[in-house]
Structure formats: structure tokens, C-alpha cells
C-alpha positions in Angstrom: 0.0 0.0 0.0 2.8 2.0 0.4 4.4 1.5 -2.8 1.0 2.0 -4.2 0.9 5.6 -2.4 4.2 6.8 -3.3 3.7 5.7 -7.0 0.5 7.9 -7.0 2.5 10.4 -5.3 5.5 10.7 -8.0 2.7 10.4 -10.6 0.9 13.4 -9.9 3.9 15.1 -9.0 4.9 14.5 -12.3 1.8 15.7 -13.7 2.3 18.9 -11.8 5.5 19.5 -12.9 4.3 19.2 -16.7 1.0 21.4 -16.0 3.4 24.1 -14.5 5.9 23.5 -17.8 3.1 24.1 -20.2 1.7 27.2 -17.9 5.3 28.5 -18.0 5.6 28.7 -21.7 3.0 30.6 -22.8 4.6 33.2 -20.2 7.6 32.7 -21.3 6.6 33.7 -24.7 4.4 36.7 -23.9 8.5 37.9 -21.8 10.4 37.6 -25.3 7.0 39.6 -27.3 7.5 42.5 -24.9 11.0 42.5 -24.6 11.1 42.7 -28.8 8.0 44.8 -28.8 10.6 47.6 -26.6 13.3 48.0 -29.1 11.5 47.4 -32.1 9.9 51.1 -32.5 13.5 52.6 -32.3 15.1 52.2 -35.6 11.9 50.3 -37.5 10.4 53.9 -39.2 14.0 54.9 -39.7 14.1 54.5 -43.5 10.8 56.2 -44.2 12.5 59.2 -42.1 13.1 61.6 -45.6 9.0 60.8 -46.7 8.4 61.7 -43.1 9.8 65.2 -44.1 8.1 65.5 -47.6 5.2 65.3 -46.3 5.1 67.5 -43.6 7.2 69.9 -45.1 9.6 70.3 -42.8 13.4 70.5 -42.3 15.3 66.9 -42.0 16.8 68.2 -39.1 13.9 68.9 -37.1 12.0 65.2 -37.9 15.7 63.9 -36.9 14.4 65.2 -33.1 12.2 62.0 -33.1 15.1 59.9 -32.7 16.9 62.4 -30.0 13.6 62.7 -28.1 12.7 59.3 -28.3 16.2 58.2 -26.4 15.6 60.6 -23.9 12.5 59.9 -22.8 13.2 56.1 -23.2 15.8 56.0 -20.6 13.5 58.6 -18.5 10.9 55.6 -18.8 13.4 53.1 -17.8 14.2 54.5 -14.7 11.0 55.8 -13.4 8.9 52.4 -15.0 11.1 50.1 -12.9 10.5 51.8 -9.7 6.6 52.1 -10.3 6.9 47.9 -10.9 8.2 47.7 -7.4 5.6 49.4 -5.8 2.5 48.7 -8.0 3.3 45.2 -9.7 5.0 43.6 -12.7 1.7 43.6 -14.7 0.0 47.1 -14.3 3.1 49.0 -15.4 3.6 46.8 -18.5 -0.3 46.7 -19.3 -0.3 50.3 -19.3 2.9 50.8 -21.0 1.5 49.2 -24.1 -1.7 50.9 -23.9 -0.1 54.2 -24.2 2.5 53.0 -27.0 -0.8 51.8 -28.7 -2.6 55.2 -28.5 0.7 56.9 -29.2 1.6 54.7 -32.5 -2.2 55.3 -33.7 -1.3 59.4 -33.2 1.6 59.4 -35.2 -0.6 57.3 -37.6 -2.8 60.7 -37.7 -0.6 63.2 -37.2 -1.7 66.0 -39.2 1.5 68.1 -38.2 5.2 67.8 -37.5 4.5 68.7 -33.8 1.9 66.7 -32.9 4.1 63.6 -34.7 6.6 64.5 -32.6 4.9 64.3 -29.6 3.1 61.1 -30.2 6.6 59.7 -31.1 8.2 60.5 -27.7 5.1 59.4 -26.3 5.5 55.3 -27.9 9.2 55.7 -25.6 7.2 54.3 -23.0 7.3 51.0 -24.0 10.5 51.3 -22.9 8.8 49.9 -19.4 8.6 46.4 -20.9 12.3 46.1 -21.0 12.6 46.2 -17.5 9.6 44.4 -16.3 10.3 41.2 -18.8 13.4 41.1 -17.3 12.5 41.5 -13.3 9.9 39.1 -13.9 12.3 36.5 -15.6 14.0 36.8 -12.5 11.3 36.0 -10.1 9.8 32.8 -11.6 13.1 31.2 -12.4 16.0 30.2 -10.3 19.4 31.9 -10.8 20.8 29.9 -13.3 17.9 29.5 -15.1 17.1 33.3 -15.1 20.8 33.7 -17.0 19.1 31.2 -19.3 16.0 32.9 -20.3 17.4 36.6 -20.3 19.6 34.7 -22.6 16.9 33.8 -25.0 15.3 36.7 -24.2 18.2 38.9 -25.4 18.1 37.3 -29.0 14.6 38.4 -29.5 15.8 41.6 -28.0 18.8 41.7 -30.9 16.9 40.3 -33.9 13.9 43.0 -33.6 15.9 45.8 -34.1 17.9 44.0 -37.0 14.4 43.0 -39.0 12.9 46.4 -38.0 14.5 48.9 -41.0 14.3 46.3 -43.2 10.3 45.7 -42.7 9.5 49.6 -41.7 11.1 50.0 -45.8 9.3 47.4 -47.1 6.0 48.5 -45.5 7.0 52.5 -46.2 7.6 51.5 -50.0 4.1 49.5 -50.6 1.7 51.4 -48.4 3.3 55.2 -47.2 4.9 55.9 -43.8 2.1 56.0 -41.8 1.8 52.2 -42.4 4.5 51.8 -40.2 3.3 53.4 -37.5 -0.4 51.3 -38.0 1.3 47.7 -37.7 3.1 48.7 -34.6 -0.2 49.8 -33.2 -1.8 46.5 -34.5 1.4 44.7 -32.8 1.0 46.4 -29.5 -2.5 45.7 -29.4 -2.4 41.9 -30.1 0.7 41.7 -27.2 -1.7 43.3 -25.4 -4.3 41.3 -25.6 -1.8 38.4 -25.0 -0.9 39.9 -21.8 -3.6 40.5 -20.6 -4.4 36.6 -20.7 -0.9 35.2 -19.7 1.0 37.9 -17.9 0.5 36.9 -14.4 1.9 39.0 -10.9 5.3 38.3 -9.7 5.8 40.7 -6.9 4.2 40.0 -3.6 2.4 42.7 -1.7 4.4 42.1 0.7 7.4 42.6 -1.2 6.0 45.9 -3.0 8.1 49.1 -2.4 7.4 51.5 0.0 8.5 55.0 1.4 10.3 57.3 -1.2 11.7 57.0 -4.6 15.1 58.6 -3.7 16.1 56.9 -0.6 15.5 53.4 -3.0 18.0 55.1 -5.8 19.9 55.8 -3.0 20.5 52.1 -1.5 21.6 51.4 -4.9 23.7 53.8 -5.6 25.6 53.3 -2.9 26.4 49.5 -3.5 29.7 48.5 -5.1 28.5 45.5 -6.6 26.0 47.8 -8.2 28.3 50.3 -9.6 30.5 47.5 -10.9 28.0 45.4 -12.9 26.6 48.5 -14.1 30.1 50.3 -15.6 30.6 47.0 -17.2 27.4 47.5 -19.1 27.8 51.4 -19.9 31.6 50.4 -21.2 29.8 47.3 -23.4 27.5 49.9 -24.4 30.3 52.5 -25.4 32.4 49.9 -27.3 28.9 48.7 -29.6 28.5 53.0 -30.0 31.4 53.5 -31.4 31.4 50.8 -33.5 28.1 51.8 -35.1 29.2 55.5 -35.3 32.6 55.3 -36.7 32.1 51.9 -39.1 30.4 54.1 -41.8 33.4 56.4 -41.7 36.3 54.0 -41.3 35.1 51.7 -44.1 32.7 52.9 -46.4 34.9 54.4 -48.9 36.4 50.8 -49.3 32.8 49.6 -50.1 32.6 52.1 -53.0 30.2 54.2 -51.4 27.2 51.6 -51.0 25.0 51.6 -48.1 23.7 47.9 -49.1 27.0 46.7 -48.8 27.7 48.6 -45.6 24.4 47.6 -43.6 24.8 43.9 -44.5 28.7 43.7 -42.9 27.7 45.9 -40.0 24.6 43.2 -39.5 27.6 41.1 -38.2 27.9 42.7 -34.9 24.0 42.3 -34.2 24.2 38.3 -35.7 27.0 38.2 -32.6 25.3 39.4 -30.4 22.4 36.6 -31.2 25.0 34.5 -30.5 26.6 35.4 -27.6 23.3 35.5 -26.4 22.7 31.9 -27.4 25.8 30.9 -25.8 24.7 32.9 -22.5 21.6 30.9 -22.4 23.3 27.2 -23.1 25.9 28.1 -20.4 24.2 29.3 -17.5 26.0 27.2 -14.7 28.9 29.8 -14.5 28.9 32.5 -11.6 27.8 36.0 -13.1 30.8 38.0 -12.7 33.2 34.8 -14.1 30.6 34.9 -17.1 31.4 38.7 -17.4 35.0 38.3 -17.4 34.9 35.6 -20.0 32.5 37.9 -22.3 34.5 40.8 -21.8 38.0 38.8 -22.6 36.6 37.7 -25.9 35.5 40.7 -27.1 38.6 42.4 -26.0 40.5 39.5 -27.8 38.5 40.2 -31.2 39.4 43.2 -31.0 42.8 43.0 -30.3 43.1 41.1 -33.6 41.8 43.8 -35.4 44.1 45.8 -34.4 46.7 43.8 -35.2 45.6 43.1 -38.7 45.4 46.5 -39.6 48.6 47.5 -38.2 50.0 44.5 -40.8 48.3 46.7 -43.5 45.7 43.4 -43.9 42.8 46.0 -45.8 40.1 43.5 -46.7 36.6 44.6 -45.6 36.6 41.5 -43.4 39.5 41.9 -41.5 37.5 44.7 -40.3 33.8 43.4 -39.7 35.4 40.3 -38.3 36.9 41.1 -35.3 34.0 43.8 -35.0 32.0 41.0 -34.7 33.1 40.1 -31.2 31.4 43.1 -30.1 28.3 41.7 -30.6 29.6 38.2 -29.3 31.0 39.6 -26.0 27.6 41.8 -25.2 25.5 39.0 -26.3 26.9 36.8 -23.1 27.6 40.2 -21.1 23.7 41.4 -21.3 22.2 38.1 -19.1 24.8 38.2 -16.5 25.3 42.3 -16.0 21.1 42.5 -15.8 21.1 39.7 -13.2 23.8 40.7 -11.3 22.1 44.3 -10.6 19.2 43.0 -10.2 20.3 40.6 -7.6 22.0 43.7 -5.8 18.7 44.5 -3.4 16.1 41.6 -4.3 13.0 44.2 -3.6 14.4 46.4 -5.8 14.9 44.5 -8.7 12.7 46.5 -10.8 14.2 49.9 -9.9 17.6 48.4 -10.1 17.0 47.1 -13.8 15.4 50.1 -15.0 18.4 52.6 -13.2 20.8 50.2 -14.8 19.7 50.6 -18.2 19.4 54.3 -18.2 22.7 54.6 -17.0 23.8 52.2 -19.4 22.5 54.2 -22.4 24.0 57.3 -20.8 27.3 55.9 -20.4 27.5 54.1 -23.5 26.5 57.5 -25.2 29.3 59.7 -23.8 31.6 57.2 -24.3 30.9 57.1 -28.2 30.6 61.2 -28.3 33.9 61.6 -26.3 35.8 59.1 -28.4 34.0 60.5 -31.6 36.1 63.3 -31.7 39.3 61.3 -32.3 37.7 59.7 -35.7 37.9 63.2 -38.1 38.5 61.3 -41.1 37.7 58.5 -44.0 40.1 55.3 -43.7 41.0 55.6 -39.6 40.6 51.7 -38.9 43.6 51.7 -37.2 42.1 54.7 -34.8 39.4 53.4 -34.6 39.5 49.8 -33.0 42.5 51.6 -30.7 39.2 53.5 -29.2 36.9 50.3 -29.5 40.1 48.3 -27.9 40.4 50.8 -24.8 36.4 50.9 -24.3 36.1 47.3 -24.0 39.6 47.2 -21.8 37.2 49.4 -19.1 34.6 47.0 -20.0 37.0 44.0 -19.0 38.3 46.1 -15.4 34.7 46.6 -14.7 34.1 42.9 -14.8 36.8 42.1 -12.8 36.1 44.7 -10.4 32.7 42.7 -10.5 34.5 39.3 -9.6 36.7 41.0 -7.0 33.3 42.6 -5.1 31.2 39.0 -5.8 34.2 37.3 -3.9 34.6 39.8 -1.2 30.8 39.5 -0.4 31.2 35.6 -0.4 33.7 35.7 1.9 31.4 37.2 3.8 28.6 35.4 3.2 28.4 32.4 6.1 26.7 30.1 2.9 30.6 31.4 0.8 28.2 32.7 -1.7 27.1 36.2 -2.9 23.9 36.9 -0.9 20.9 37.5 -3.8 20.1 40.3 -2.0 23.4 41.8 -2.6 24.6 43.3 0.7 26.6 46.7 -0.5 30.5 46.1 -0.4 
């Protein structure tokens, strides 16, 4: 009878186990449709940007603001979204999040003006929120190595979206007019919507929920080493993928005879890196976060360092250069699971405000690194310049991660279990 009882046992433990598998997929899904659905309106309308301009008859310059105000308010959105999803819940902040970028998309759909396009435009930056949310959420319904896993698969949606995007924002601006583009992404948002609606379920606790004030949480992180290390590892990533994008055009394009076809297809190497690096993150989740960060950073460092070499040989072929470049997208690919989860991890009910302060900073960092560095690339043909500054970007990158492992094993010393506590006691 006994035998009997603990066969029936395993059995419907079994049965649990596969009803709690099949549960976990649909949400698993609806996690990889808003992460895409956050960086997908960032560069999708981009080719249609000169129509844009026709036809409300107005400078380039000024419909170029879209893009400017678009990546301000976005990382605005990212840190003030992943507060709100500490103290009011996963699912609220995302479910409005694409409510508004579905009213927004449907206004710049309408727009009878360049102003009020402009406005709706910054306005679909708050889907920005999703970005964070997918990720605190992954976080919370999976363990910590199988969190690295699915940010890992996560992150490849989040790196083929904005790779398709142009391409399907010219094919749509070409067949139907611009404002197309901005009717599918409302047609998108509101069928992710709907999914969510059905399968995004509540993570956070009530008891868990923030409370007291904004600033003192921003604080508490701020004032964390582990923190600031995971986070300058990011922001120097960041830097080293700016530049890249920024200077490639210049450095190479004369040797491509002038053709942005050509161009776009090699520099699609760094985002097909980062697809797998991301890949590789997800099938090799058993490391420790910082040794994973070290590891990312070292091979992207090493890529590059090839580069450089090759070019001081006088080695010319287009390849030679896109190559090595290709690291980048390699080593940020394997850094983005592993940077995300160690912030996150820094105060565990703060995860949303850390994640969302994280990426802002990120962005921020990443920017002035590229603008600083982009005034040492003044002209055609500086390859050898230019992976120098790519080579001393991702050399920060690589101290940041090791500052990482340094803190991660300070705290474990620490730590009476030898490990890193998840909530991240500041070092």
C-alpha cells in the first residue's frame, strides 16, 4: 500500500510538474514579445525618415528630433517604469505601457502636423517599461541559473527585432506610405496586449512591494559596489557597440565604393554576434555571473585585439575589419544576461528599480563614451584609430568585470553560505 501511495504520489507530482511547464511557456513567450515589442519602434520607421519630411514639409533636421527625443525619454521611462513595478506590480506597469505606445503609435498614424508627430513619437518611448519588467519578472519565476538562461533567449529576441525592424518599416514604407508603419506597430501592441492580458500573471508579492520614497531606494543602490561594478561594465559594453556603429560608416565605407547595401549587410555582423553570444549565455548558464562577465569581456577584448593587429600589418580586406568587430556583438551577447542579473540581484526588492536605473545609466554611459571618443575619428580610412578606441572601451569594460569578480568574492567571503547573498549586501 505504500508502494501503491508513493507511485500515486510521484505520478501526480509529475503531472504537476508538466502542468506548471506548459503554464510556464505561454509566459515565457508573452516575456520575449514585450521585450522585442521595446526595441523594435526605435530604428523600424527609420528609412521612411526623408518621406516623413516631404510630407510635412519640414526640415530633416527637425523630424531627426524623433530619434533624440525618443532616447531621452526612453531611458526617462526606464528608470521611473522600474521603480513604479516595485511598488504597483509587474503587470500594471507593463499593461499600461502598451496601452499608451498603442494610442501613441495610432497618433503618429494621424498626425496632421510635425509637432503633434513629434509628440506622439516620444510618447511610444514608454514601452520602454517592458524592457525592465520582462526582465524582473524572468528573474522572479526562475532560479538563478535558469534566469541567466531565459534573459539569454530573451536577449536574442531583443537583438533580432531591431535587425528586422528597417528592413520591414522599408518594405512597408515602400508599398503602403509611412504611416503604415506606425499602424502595424499599433496593430502589434495591441495583439501583445491582448496576449498579456491573458498570460502575464503578478510576480511581486504585496508584501514585497516598495514603500517609502523614490530617492532613498535610488539611493541604497547607488551606494552599493556591486552595483556600480556590474553597471560600468554594461555602460563600457554599451560605449564599445556605440562607437562601432558610429565610426564603421566612416572607417570603411569608402572601401565599399560608397554603397549603403553593402555597408548595412557587414555591419549586420555585430547584431548576428550578439544573437549569439546570447545563445551561448543561455546554453551556459551554470557559470557565476561575474566569471561569465569576465569571460565575455575577454573575448570581445581578444577580437578586437586582432583587429588591431591586422590593420597594423596593413591586412585592408573589408573582413578583416567586420570580423573582429563581430566580437562586439559576441561579448555583449553573453555580457547582457549576466550584467542584468547581477544588478538586479543587488537589493532583491528592488529589482525592478535596479534594472530600469541600470539601463538608463547604461545608455547614458554608452553614449558619452561614443561622443567623447568620436572626436578622435575626423577622417575617411582611420581603422587603425578606430579599433584603438573600440580596444580601450572594452579594456574598461574587461576592469569593470573584474572589479565585479573582486566585489562577488569579497561578499562571499562574507557570506556564512561562501556565496554572494541574492540580495546583494553593499560592499
Amino acid at each position: 500500500m505504500t508502494r501503491d501511495n508513493s507511485i500515486e504520489t510521484s505520478g501526480d507530482r509529475a503531472t504537476e510538474e508538466t502542468a506548471t511547464a506548459s503554464a510556464a511557456a505561454p509566459r515565457r513567450a508573452v516575456l520575449l514579445l514585450l521585450t522585442a515589442l521595446s526595441v523594435l519602434p526605435v530604428n523600424i520607421y527609420l528609412p521612411a525618415l526623408p518621406n516623413i519630411a516631404a510630407a510635412f514639409q519640414a526640415d530633416f533636421a527637425l523630424v531627426n528630433l524623433s530619434i533624440a527625443g525618443y532616447a531621452i525619454v526612453n531611458a526617462l521611462t526606464e528608470i521611473v517604469a522600474g521603480a513604479m513595478s516595485d511598488r504597483y506590480g509587474r503587470r500594471p506597469v507593463a499593461l499600461v505601457a502598451v496601452s499608451v505606445f498603442i494610442v501613441a503609435s495610432v497618433g503618429c498614424a494621424l498626425a496632421p502636423n510635425i509637432g503633434i508627430f513629434l509628440m506622439f513619437r516620444v510618447m511610444q518611448a514608454s514601452i520602454a517599461a517592458c524592457f525592465c519588467v520582462a526582465l524582473v519578472v524572468i528573474k522572479e519565476t526562475a532560479g538563478g541559473r535558469q534566469a541567466a538562461n531565459r534573459i539569454g533567449y530573451a536577449a536574442m529576441g531583443w537583438a533580432i527585432a531591431p535587425m528586422l525592424g528597417p528592413t520591414f518599416g522599408g518594405v512597408l514604407d515602400e508599398l503602403f506610405g509611412w504611416r503604415a508603419i506606425f499602424v502595424t506597430l499599433a496593430l502589434l501592441g495591441a495583439a501583445i496586449l491582448a496576449i498579456s492580458m491573458r498570460e502575464l500573471k503578478e510576480t511581486s508579492g504585496h508584501g514585497s512591494r516598495l514603500r517609502g520614497n523614490y530617492f532613498v531606494s535610488y539611493g541604497q543602490l547607488l551606494s552599493s559596489t556591486r552595483f556600480w561594478a556590474y553597471t560600468l561594465c554594461m555602460a563600457c559594453s554599451m560605449g564599445t557597440l556605440y562607437i562601432f556603429l558610429g565610426g564603421a560608416s566612416l572607417a570603411v565605407g569608402a572601401s565599399l565604393g560608397g554603397s549603403s547595401a553593402k555597408l548595412g549587410f557587414f555591419m549586420g555582423m555585430v547584431p548576428a554576434g550578439f544573437i549569439l553570444g546570447s545563445y551561448l549565455a543561455a546554453r551556459f548558464a551554470g557559470r557565476s555571473l561575474s566569471k561569465t562577465l569576465v569571460i565575455a569581456r575577454l573575448s570581445t577584448c581578444m577580437g578586437l585585439l586582432l583587429g588591431l593587429v591586422l590593420s597594423i600589418s596593413g591586412v585592408t580586406h573589408v573582413l578583416a575589419f567586420f570580423g573582429p568587430c563581430m566580437f562586439i556583438g559576441i561579448g555583449n551577447g553573453l555580457t547582457f544576461p549576466a550584467a542584468n542579473l547581477g544588478v538586479m540581484s543587488v537589493r532583491a526588492h528592488l529589482a525592478g528599480t535596479a534594472a530600469g536605473l541600470a539601463a538608463a545609466m547604461s545608455i547614458a554611459g554608452g553614449a558619452l563614451i561614443a561622443s567623447v571618443t568620436g572626436l578622435f575619428i575626423e577622417r575617411p580610412g582611420a581603422v587603425l584609430t578606430l579599433f584603438s578606441l573600440l580596444l580601450k572601451s572594452a579594456s574598461l569594460a574587461l576592469g569593470a568585470a573584474l572589479f565585479a569578480t573582486f566585489v562577488d568574492r569579497r561578499t562571499a567571503s562574507r557570506s556564512p553560505q561562501g556565496e554572494p547573498a541574492e540580495s546583494g549586501q553593499s560592499a
